[in-house]
C-alpha positions as CSV (number, residue, x, y, z in Angstrom):
1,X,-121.0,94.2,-13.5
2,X,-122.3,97.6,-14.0
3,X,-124.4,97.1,-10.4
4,X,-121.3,96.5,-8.4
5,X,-119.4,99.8,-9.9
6,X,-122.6,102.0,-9.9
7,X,-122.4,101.2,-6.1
8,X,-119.1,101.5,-5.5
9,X,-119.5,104.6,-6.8
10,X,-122.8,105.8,-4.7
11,X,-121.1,104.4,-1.6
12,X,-117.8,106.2,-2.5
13,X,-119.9,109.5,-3.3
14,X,-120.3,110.7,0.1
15,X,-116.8,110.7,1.3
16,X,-115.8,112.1,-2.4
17,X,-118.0,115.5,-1.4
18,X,-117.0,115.4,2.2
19,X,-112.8,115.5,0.7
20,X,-113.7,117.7,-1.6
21,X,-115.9,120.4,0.9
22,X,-113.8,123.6,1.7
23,X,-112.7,124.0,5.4
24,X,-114.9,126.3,6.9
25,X,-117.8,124.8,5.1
26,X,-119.8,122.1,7.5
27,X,-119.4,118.2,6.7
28,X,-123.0,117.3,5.1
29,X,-124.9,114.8,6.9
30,X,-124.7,111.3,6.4
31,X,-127.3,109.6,5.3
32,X,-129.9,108.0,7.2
33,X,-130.8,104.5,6.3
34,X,-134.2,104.0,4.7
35,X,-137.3,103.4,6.7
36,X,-138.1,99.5,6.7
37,X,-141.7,98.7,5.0
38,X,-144.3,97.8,6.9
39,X,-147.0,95.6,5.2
40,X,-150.6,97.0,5.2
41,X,-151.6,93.9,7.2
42,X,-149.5,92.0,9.7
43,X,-148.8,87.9,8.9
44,X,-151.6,85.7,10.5
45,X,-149.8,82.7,11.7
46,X,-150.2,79.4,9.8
47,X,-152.9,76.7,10.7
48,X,-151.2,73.5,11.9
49,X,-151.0,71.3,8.9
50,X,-151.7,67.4,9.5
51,X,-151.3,64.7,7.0
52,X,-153.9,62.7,6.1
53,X,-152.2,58.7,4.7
54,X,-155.4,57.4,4.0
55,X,-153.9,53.9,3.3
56,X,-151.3,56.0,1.1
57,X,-147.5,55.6,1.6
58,X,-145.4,58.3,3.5
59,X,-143.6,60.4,1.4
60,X,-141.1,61.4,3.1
61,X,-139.8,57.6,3.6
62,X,-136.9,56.2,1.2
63,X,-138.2,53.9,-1.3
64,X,-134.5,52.6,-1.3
65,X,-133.9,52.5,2.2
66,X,-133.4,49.1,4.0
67,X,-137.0,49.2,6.4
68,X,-136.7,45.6,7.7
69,X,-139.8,44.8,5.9
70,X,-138.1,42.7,2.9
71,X,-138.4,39.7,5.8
72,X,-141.2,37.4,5.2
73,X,-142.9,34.8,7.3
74,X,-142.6,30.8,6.1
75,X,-144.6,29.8,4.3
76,X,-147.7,30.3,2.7
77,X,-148.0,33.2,5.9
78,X,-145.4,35.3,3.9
79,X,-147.2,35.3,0.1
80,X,-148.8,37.7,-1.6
81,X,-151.5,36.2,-3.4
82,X,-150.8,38.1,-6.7
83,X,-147.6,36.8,-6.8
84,X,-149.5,33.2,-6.6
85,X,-150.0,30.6,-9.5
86,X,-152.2,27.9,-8.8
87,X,-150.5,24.7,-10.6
88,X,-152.9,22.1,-9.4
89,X,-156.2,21.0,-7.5
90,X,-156.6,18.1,-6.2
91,X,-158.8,15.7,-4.1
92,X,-157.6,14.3,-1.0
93,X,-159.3,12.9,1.8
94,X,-162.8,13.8,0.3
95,X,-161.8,17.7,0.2
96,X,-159.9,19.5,-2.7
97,X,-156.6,21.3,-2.2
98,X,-154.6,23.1,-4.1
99,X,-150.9,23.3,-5.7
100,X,-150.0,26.8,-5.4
101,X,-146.4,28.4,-6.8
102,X,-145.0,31.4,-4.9
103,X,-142.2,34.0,-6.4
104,X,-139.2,32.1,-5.0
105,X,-140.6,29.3,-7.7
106,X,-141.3,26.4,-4.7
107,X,-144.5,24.7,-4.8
108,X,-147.0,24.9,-1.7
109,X,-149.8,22.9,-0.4
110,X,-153.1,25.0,0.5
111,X,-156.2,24.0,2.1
112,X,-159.9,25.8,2.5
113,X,-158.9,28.7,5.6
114,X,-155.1,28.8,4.9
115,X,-153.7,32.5,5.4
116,X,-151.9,34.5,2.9
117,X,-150.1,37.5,3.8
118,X,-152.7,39.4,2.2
119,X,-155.8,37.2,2.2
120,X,-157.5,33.7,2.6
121,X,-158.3,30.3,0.7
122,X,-162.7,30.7,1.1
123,X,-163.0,28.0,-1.5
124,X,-161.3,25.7,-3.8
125,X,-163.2,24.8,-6.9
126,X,-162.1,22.0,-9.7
């Protein structure tokens, strides 16, 4: 509060004096604005900046935004093998598969070579 009347009152000052000076008397000068500062050195300009994901996320995505992604393949092609539970193993045919529970709680089948969304079956052991 006290800024906004000390300048109303410096900006009012000049015309005050000016009012006030006698006829005759010349009108003082106004006032020149102050020089603008120059820095010592002049602003380099800025490298290009590139990220670097490195198997990271972007960060500048949503985390809450719809990306399409939430649509899985059928099948064992769509699971994540942590959110696997193997139920069973079992012998058939002279070769051992598996009984295998996904997220969405159904049971799947799985043989030596089957695909997961984020791996493969190399071996199934009793």
């Amino acid at each position: 509060m006290r800024l906004v009347v000390f300048s109303l009152i410096a900006l009012g000052a000049p015309a005050l004096v000016a009012a006030q000076a006698p006829a005759g008397a010349p009108a003082p000068a106004a006032a020149a604005p102050p020089a603008a500062v120059v820095p010592a050195t002049a602003p380099t300009a800025m490298d290009h900046y590139s990220y670097q994901a490195d198997g990271r996320r972007d960060p500048f995505l949503s985390l809450t935004a719809n990306t399409g992604e939430s649509r899985r393949p059928e099948g064992t092609v769509g699971l994540v093998v942590t959110d696997l539970s193997v139920r069973g193993v079992m012998k058939s045919r002279g070769s051992l598969i598996a009984m295998v529970q996904g997220p969405d709680k159904r049971a799947y089948v799985v043989h030596e070579g089957d695909k997961f969304r984020d791996g493969v079956v190399k071996a199934i052991t009793p």
